[in-house]
PyMOL commands that place a pseudoatom at each C-alpha (Angstrom):
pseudoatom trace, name=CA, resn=UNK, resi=1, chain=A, elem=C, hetatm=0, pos=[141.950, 122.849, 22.806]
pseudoatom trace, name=CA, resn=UNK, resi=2, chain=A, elem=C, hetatm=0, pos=[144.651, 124.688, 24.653]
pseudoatom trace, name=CA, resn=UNK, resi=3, chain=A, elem=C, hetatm=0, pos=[145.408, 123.577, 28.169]
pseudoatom trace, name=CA, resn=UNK, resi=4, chain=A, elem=C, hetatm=0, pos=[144.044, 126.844, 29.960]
pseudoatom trace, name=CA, resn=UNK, resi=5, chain=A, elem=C, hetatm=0, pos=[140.414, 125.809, 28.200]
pseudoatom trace, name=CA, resn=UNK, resi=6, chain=A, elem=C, hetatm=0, pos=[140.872, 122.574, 29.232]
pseudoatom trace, name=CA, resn=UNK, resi=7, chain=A, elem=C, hetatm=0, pos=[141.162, 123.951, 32.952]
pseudoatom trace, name=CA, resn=UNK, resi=8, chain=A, elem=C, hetatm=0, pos=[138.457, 126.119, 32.289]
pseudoatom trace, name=CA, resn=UNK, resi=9, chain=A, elem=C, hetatm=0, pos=[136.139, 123.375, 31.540]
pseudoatom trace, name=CA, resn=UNK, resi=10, chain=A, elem=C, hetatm=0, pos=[137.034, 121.028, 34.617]
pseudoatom trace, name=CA, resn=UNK, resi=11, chain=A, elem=C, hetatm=0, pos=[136.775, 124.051, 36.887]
pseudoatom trace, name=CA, resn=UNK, resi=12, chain=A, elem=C, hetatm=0, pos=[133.644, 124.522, 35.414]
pseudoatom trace, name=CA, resn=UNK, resi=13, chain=A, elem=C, hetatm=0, pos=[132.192, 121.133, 35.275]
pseudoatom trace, name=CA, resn=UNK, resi=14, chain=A, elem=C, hetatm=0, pos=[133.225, 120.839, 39.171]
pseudoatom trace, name=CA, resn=UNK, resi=15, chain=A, elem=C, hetatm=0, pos=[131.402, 123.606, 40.120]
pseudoatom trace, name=CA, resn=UNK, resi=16, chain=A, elem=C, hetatm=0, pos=[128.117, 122.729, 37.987]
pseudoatom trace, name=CA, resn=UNK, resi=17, chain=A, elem=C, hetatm=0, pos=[128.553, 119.270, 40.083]
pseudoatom trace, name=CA, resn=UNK, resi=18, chain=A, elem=C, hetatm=0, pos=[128.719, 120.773, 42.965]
pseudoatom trace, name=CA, resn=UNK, resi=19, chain=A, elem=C, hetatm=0, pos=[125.798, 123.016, 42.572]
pseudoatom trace, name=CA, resn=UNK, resi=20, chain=A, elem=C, hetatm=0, pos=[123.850, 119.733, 41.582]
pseudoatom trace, name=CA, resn=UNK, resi=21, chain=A, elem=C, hetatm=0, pos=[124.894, 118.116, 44.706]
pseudoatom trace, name=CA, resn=UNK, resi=22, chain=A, elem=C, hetatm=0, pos=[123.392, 121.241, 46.915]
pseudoatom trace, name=CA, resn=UNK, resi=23, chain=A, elem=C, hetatm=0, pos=[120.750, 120.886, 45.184]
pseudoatom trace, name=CA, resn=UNK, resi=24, chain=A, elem=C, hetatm=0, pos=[120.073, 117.540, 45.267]
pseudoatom trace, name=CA, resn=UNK, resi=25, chain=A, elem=C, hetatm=0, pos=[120.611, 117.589, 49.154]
pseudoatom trace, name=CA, resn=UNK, resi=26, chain=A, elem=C, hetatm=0, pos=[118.487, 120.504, 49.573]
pseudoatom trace, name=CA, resn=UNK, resi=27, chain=A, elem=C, hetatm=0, pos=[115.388, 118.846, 47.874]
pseudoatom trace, name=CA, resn=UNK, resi=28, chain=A, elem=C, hetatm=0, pos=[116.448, 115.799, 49.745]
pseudoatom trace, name=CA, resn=UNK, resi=29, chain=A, elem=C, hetatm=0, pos=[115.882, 118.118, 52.668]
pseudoatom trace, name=CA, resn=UNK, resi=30, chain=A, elem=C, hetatm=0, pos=[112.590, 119.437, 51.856]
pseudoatom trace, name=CA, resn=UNK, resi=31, chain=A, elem=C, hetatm=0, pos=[111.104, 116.359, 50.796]
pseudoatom trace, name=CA, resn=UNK, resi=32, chain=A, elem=C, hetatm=0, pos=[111.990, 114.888, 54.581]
pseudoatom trace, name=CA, resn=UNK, resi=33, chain=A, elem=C, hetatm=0, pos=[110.456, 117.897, 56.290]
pseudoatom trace, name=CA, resn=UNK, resi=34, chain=A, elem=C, hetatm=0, pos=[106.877, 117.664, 54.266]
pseudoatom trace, name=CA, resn=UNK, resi=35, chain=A, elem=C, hetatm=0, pos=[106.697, 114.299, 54.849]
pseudoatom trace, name=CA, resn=UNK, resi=36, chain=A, elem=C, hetatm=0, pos=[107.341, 114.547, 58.377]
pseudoatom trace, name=CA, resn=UNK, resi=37, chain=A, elem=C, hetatm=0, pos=[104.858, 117.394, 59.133]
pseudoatom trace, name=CA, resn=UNK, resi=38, chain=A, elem=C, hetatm=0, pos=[102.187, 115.703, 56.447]
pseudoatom trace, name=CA, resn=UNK, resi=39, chain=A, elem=C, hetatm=0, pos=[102.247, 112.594, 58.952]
pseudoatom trace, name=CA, resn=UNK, resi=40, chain=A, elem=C, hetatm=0, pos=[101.895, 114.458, 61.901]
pseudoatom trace, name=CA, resn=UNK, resi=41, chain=A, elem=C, hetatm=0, pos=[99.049, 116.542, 60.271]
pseudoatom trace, name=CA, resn=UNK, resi=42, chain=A, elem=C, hetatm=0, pos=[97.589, 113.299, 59.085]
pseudoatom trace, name=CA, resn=UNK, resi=43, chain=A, elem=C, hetatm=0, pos=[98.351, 111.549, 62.615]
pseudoatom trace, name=CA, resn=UNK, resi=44, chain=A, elem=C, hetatm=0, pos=[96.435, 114.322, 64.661]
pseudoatom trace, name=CA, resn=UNK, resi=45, chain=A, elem=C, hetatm=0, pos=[93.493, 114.445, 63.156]
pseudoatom trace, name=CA, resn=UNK, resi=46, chain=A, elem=C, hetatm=0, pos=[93.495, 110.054, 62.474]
pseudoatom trace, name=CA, resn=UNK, resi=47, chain=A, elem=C, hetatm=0, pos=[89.834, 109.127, 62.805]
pseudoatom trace, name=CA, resn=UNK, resi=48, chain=A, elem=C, hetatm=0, pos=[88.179, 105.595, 61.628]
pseudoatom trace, name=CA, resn=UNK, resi=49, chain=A, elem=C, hetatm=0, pos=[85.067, 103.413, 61.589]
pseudoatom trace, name=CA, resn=UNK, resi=50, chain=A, elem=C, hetatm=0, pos=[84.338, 99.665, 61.061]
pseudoatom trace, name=CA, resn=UNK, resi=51, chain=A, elem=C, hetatm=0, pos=[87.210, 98.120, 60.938]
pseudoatom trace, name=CA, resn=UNK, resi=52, chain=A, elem=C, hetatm=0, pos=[90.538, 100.390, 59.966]
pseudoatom trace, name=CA, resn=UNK, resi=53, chain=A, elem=C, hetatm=0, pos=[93.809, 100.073, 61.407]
pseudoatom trace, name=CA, resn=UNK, resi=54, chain=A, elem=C, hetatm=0, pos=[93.368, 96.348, 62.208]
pseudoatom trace, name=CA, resn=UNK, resi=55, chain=A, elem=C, hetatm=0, pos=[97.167, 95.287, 63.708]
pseudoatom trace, name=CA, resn=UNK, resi=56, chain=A, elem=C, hetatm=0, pos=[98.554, 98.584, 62.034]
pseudoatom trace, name=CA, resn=UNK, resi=57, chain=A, elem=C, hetatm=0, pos=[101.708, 99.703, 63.695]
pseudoatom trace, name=CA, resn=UNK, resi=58, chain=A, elem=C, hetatm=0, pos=[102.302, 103.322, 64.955]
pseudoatom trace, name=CA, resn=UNK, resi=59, chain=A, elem=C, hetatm=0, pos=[105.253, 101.877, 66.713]
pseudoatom trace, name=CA, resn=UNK, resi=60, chain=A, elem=C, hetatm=0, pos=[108.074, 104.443, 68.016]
pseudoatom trace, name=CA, resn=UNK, resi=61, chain=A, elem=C, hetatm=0, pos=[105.942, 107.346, 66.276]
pseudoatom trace, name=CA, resn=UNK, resi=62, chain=A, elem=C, hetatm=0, pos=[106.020, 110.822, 67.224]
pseudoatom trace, name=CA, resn=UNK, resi=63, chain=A, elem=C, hetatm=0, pos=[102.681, 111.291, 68.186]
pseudoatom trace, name=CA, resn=UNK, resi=64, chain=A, elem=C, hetatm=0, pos=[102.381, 114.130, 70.294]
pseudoatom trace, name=CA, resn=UNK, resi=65, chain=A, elem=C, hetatm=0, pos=[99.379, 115.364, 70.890]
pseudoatom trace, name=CA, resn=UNK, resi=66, chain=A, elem=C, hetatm=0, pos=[97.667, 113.405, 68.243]
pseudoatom trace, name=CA, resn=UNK, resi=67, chain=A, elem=C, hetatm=0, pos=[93.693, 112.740, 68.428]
pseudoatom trace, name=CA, resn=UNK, resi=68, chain=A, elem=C, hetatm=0, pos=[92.476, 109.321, 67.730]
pseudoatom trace, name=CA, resn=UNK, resi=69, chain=A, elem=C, hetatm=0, pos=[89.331, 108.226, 67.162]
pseudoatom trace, name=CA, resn=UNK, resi=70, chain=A, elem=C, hetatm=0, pos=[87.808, 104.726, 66.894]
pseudoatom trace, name=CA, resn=UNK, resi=71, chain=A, elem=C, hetatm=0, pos=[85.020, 102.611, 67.213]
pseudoatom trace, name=CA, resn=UNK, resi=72, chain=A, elem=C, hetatm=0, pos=[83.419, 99.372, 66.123]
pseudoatom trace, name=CA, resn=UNK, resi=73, chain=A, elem=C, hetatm=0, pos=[86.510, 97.007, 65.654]
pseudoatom trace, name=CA, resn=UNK, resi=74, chain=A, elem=C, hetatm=0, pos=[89.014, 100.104, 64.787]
pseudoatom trace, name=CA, resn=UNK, resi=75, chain=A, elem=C, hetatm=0, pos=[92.495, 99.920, 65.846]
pseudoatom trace, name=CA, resn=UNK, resi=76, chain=A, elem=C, hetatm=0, pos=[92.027, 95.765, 67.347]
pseudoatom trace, name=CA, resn=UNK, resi=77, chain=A, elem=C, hetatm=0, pos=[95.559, 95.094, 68.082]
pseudoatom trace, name=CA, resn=UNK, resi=78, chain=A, elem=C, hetatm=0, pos=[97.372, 97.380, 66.801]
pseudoatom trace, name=CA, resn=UNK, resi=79, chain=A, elem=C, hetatm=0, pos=[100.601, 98.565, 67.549]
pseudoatom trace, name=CA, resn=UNK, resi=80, chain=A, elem=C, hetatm=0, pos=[101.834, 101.794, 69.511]
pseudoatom trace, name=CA, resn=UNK, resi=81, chain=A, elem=C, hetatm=0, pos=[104.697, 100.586, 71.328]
pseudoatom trace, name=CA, resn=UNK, resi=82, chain=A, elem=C, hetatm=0, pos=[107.058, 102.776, 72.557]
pseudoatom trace, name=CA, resn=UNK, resi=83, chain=A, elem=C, hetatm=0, pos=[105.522, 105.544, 70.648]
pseudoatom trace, name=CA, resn=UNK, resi=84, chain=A, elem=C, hetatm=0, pos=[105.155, 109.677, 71.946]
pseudoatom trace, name=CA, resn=UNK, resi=85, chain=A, elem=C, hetatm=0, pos=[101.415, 109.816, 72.456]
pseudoatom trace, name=CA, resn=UNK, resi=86, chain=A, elem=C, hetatm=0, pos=[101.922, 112.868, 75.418]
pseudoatom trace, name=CA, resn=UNK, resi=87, chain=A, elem=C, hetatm=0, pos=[99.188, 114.496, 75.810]
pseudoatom trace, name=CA, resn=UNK, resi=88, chain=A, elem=C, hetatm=0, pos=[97.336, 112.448, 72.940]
pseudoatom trace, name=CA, resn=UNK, resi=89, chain=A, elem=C, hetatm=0, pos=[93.855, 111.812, 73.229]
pseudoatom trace, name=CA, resn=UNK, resi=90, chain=A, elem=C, hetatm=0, pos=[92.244, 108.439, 72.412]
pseudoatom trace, name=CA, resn=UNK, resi=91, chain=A, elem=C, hetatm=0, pos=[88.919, 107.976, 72.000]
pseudoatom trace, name=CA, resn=UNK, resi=92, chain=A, elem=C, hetatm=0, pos=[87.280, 104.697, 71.581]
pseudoatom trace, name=CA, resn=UNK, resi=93, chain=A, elem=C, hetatm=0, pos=[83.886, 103.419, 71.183]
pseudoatom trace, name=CA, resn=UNK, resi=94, chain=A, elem=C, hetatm=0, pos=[82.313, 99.672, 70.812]
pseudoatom trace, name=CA, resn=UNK, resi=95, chain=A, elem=C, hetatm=0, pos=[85.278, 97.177, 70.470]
pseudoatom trace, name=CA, resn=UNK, resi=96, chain=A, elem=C, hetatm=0, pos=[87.836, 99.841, 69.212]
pseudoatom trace, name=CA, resn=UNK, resi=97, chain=A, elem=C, hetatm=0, pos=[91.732, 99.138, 70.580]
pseudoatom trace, name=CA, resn=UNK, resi=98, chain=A, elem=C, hetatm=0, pos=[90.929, 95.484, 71.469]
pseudoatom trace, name=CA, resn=UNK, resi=99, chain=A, elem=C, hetatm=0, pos=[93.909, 93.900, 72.519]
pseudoatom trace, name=CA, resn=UNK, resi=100, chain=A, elem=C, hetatm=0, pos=[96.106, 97.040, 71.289]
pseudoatom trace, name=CA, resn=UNK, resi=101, chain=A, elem=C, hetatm=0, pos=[99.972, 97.476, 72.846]
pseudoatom trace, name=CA, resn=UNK, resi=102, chain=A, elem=C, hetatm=0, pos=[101.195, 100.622, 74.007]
pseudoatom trace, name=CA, resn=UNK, resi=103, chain=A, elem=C, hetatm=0, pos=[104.230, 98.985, 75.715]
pseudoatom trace, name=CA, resn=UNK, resi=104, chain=A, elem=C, hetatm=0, pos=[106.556, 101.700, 77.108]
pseudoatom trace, name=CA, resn=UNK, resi=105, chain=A, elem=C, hetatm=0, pos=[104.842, 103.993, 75.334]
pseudoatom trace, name=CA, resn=UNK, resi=106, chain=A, elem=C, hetatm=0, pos=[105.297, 108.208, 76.595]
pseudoatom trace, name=CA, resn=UNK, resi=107, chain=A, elem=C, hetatm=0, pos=[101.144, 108.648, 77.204]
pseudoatom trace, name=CA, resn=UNK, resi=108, chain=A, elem=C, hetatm=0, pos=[102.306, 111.272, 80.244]
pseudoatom trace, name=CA, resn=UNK, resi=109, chain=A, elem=C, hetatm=0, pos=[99.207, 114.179, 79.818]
pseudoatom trace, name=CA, resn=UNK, resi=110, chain=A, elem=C, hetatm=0, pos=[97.162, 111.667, 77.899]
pseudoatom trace, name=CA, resn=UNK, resi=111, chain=A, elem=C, hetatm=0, pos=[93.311, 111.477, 77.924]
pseudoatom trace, name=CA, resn=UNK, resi=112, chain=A, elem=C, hetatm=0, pos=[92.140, 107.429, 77.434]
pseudoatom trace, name=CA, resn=UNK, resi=113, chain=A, elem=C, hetatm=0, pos=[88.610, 107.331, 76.775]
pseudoatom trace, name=CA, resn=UNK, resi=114, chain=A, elem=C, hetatm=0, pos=[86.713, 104.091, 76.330]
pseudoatom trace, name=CA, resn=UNK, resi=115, chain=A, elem=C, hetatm=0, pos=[82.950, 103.246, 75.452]
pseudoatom trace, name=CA, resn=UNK, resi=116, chain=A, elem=C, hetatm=0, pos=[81.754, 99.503, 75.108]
pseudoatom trace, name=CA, resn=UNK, resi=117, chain=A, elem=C, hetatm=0, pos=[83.921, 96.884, 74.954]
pseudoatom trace, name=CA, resn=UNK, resi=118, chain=A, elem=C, hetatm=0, pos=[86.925, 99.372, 74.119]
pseudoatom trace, name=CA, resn=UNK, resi=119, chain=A, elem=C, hetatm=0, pos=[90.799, 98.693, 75.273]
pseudoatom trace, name=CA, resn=UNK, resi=120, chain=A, elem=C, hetatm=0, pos=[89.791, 95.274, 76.717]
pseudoatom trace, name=CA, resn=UNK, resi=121, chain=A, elem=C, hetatm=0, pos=[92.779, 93.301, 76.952]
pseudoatom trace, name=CA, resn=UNK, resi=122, chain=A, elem=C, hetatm=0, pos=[95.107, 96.474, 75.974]
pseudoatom trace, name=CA, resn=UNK, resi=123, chain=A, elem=C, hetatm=0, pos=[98.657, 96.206, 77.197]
pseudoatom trace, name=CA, resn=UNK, resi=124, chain=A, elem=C, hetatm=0, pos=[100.087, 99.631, 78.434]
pseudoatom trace, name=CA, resn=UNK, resi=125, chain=A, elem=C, hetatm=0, pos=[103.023, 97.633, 80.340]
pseudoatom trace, name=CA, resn=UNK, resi=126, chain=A, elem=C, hetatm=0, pos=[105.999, 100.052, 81.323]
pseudoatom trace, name=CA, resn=UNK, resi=127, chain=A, elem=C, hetatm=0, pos=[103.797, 103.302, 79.944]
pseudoatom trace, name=CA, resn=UNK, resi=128, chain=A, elem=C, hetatm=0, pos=[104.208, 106.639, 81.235]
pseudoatom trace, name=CA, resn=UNK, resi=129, chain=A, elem=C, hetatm=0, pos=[101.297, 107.401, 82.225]
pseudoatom trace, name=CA, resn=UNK, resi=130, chain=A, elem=C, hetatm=0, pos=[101.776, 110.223, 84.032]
pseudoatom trace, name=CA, resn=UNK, resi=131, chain=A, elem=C, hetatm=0, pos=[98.994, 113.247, 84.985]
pseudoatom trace, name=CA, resn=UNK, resi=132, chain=A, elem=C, hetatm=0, pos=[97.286, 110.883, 82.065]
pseudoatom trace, name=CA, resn=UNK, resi=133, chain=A, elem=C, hetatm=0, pos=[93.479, 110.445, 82.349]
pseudoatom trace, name=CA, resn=UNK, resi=134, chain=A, elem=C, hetatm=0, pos=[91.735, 107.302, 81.944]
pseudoatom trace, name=CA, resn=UNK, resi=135, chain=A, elem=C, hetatm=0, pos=[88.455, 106.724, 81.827]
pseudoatom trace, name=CA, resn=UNK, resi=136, chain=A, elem=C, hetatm=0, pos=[85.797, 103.871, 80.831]
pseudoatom trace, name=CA, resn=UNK, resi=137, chain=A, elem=C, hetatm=0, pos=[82.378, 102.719, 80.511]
pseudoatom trace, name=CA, resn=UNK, resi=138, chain=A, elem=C, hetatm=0, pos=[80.674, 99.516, 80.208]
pseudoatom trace, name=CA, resn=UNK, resi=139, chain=A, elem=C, hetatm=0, pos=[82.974, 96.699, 79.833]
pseudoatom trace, name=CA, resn=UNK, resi=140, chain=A, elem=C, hetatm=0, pos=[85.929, 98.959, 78.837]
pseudoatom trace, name=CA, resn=UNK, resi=141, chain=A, elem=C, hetatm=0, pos=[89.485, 98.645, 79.764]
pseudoatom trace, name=CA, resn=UNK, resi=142, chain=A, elem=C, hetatm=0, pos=[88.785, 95.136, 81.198]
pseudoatom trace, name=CA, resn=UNK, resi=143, chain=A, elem=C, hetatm=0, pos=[92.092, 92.308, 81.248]
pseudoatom trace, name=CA, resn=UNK, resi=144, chain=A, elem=C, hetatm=0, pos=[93.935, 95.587, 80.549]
pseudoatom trace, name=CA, resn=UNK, resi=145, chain=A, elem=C, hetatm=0, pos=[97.506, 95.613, 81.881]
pseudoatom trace, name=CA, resn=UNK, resi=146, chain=A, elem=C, hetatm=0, pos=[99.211, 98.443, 84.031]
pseudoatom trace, name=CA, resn=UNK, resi=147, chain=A, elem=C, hetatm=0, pos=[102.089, 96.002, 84.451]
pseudoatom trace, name=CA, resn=UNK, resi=148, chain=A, elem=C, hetatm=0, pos=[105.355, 98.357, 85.400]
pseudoatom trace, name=CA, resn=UNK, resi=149, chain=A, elem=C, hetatm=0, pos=[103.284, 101.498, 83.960]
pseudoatom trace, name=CA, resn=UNK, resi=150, chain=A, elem=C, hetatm=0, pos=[104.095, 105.038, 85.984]
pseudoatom trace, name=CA, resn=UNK, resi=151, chain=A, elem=C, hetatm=0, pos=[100.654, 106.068, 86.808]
pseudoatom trace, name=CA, resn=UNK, resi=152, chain=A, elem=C, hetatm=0, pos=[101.806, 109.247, 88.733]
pseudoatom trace, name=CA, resn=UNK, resi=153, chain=A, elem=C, hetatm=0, pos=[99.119, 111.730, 89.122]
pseudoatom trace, name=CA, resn=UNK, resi=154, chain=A, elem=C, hetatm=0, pos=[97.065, 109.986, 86.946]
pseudoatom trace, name=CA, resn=UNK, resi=155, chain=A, elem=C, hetatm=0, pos=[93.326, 109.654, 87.536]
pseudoatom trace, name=CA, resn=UNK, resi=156, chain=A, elem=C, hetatm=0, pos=[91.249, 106.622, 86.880]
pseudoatom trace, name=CA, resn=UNK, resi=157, chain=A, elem=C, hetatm=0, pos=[87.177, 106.902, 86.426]
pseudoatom trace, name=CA, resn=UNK, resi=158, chain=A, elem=C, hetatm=0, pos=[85.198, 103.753, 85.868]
pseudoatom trace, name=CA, resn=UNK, resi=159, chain=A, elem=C, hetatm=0, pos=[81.456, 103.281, 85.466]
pseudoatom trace, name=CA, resn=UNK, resi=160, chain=A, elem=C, hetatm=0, pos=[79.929, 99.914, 84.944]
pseudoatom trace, name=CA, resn=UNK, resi=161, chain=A, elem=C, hetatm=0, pos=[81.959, 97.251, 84.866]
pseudoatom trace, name=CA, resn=UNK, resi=162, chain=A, elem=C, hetatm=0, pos=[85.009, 98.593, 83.170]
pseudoatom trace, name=CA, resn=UNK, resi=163, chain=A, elem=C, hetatm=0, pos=[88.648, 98.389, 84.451]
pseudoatom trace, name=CA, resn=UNK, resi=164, chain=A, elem=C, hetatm=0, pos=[87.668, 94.710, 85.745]
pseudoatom trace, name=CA, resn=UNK, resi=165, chain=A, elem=C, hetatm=0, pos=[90.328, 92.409, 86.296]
pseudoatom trace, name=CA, resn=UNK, resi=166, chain=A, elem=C, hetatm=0, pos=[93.263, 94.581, 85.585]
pseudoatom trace, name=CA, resn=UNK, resi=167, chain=A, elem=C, hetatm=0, pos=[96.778, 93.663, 86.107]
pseudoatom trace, name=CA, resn=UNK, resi=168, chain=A, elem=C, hetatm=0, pos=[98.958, 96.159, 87.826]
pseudoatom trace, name=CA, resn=UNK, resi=169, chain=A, elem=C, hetatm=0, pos=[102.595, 94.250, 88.660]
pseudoatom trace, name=CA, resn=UNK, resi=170, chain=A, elem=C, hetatm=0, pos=[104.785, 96.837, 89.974]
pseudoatom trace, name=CA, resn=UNK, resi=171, chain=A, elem=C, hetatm=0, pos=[102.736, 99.620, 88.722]
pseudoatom trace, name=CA, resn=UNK, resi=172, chain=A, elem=C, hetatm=0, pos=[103.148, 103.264, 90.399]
pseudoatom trace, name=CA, resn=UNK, resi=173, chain=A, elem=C, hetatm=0, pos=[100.027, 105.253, 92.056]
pseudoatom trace, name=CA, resn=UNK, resi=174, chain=A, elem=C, hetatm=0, pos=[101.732, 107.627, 93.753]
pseudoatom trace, name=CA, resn=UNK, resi=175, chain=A, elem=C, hetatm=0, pos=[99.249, 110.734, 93.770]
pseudoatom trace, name=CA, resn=UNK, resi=176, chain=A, elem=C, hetatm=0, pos=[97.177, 109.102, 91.418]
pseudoatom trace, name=CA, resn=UNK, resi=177, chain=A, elem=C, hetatm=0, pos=[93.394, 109.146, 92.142]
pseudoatom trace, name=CA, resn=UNK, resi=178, chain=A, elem=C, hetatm=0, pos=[91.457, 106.256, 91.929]
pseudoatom trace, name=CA, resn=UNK, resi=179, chain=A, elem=C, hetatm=0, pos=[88.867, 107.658, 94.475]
pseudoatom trace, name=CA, resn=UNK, resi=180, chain=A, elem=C, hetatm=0, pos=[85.852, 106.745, 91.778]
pseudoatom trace, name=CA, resn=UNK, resi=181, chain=A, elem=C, hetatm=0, pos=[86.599, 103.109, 91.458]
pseudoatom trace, name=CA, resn=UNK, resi=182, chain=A, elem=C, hetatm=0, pos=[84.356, 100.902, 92.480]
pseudoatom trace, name=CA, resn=UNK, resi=183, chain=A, elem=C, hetatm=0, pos=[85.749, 99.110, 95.689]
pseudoatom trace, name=CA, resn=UNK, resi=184, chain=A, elem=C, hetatm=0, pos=[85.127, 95.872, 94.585]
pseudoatom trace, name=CA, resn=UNK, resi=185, chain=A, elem=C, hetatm=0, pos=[86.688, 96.769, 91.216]
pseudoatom trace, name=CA, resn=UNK, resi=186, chain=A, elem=C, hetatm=0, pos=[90.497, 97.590, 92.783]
pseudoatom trace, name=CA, resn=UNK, resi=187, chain=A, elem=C, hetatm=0, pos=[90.131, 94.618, 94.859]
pseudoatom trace, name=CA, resn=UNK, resi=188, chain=A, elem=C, hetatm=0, pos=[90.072, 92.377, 92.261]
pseudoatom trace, name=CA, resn=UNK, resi=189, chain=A, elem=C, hetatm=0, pos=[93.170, 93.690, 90.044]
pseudoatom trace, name=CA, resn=UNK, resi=190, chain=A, elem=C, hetatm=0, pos=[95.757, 91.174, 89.750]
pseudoatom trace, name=CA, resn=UNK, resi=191, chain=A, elem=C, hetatm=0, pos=[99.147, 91.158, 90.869]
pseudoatom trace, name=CA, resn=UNK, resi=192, chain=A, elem=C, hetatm=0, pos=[102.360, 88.796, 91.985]
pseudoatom trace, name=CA, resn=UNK, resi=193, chain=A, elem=C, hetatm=0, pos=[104.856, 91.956, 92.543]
pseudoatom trace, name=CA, resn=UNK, resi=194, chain=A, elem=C, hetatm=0, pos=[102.655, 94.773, 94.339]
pseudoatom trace, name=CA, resn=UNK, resi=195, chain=A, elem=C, hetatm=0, pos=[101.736, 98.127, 93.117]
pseudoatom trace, name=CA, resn=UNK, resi=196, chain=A, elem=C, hetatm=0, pos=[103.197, 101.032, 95.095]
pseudoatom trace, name=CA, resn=UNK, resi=197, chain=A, elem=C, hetatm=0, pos=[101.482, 104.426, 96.330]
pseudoatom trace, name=CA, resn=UNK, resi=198, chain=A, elem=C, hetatm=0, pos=[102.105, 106.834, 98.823]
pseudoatom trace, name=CA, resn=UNK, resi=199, chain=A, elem=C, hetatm=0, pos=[100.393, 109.075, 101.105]
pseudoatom trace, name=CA, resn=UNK, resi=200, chain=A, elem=C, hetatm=0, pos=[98.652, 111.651, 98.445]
pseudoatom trace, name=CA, resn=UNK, resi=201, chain=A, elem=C, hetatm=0, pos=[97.095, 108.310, 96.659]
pseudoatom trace, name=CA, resn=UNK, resi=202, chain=A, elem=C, hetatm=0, pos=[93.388, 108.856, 96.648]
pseudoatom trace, name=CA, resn=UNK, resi=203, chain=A, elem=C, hetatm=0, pos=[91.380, 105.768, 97.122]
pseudoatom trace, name=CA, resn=UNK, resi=204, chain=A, elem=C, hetatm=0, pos=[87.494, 104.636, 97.380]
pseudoatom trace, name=CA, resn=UNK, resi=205, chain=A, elem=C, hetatm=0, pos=[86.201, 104.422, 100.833]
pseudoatom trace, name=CA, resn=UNK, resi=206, chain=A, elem=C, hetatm=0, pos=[86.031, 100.834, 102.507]
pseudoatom trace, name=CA, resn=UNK, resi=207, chain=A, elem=C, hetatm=0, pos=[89.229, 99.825, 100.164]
pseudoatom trace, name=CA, resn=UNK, resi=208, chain=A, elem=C, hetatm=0, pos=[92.200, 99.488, 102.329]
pseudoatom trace, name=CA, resn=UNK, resi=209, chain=A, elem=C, hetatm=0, pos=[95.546, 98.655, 100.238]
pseudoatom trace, name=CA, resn=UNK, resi=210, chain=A, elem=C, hetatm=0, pos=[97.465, 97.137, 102.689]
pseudoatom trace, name=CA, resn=UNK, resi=211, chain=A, elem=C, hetatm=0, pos=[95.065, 94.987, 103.215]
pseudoatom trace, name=CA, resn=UNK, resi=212, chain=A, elem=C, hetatm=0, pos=[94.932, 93.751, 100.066]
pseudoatom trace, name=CA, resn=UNK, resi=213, chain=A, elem=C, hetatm=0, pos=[98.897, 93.997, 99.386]
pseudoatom trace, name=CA, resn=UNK, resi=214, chain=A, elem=C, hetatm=0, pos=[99.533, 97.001, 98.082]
pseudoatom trace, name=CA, resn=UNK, resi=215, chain=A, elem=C, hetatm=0, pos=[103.392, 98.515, 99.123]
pseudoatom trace, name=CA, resn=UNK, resi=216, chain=A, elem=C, hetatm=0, pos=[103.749, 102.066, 100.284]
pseudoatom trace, name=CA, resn=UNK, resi=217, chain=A, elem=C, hetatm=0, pos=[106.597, 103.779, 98.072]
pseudoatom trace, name=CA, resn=UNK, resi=218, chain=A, elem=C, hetatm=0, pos=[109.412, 105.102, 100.016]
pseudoatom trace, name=CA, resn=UNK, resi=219, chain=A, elem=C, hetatm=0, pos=[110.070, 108.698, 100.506]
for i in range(1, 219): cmd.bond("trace and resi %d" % i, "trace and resi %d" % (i + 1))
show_as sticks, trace
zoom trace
């Protein structure tokens, strides 16, 4: 073989490697996207009976906007910590999201709805919950913690029992309405550092938070 074919056939394996390696990186590629927008088709739509999704993690998913739907024991501690569930809607029924974590988790826009014994015992510690919308039944939401969650605008509706017993350490009302809580429900939330709100706060008539040791947020 004379040297300029010799050349000829490095130059040309080369390039044939090279084109394999584009290739290979482009499939690579594609592969990645599909199964990114396959979970997120799969994660808006994620609906479940009896008892799916027991201690599952979703933890630091992108979640946007995603629609959940559980009920019976569905969801029972599972995991959504720090995960993006804006504008996500949850719905729960029976004891659905029992003792589930959503600790520092973006829920800002989100719509919490609980039936039964739904979210009791749920941890949304250090959540934004911003503009979010909560809202429970029954014995829902009860032992749930707002510990350090930014409740900003949110709203808060309770019939029943539910939202019993809540802990809100250093949680933030400001312009958040709880104006359809049951008096007697706010004053017995739980707290060693007090919650904050400001002027636009919307409470229940007869409950007065400086009474009961709430801190008016600085301007």
């Amino acid at each position: 073989m004379t040297t300029q074919s010799r050349r000829w056939l490095q130059f040309s394996l080369r390039r044939a490697l090279g084109v394999m390696l584009v290739v290979g990186l482009a499939c690579g590629w594609l592969s990645s996207v599909w199964r990114q927008r396959a979970s997120q088709v799969q994660a808006a739509t994620l609906s479940a009976g009896s008892s799916a999704f027991q201690r599952a993690s979703f933890e630091n998913g992108r979640l946007r906007g995603a629609a959940f739907a559980g009920k019976d024991s569905t969801f029972q501690i599972a995991r959504f910590d720090g995960a993006d569930l804006a504008d996500a809607n949850l719905t729960a029924s029976g004891a659905a999201f029992q003792a589930a974590s959503f600790d520092q988790a973006n829920l800002a826009g989100a719509k919490l709805t609980g039936r039964g014994s739904s979210f009791q015992m749920a941890s949304l510690a250090g959540a934004d919950l911003a503009g979010a919308a909560l809202s429970g039944d029954d014995t829902a939401f009860q032992g749930a913690s707002l510990a350090g969650a930014k409740l900003a605008r949110a709203n808060i509706q309770a019939r029943g029992v539910a939202f019993q017993s809540v802990f809100i350490d250093s949680a933030q009302f400001q312009r958040a309405d709880l104006s359809q809580l049951d008096p007697a429900t706010l004053t017995g939330w739980k707290f060693k550092i007090p919650p904050h709100y400001d002027d636009q706060t919307r409470f229940p008539s007869q409950f007065d938070p400086v009474a009961q040791g709430w801190k008016r947020a600085a301007h």
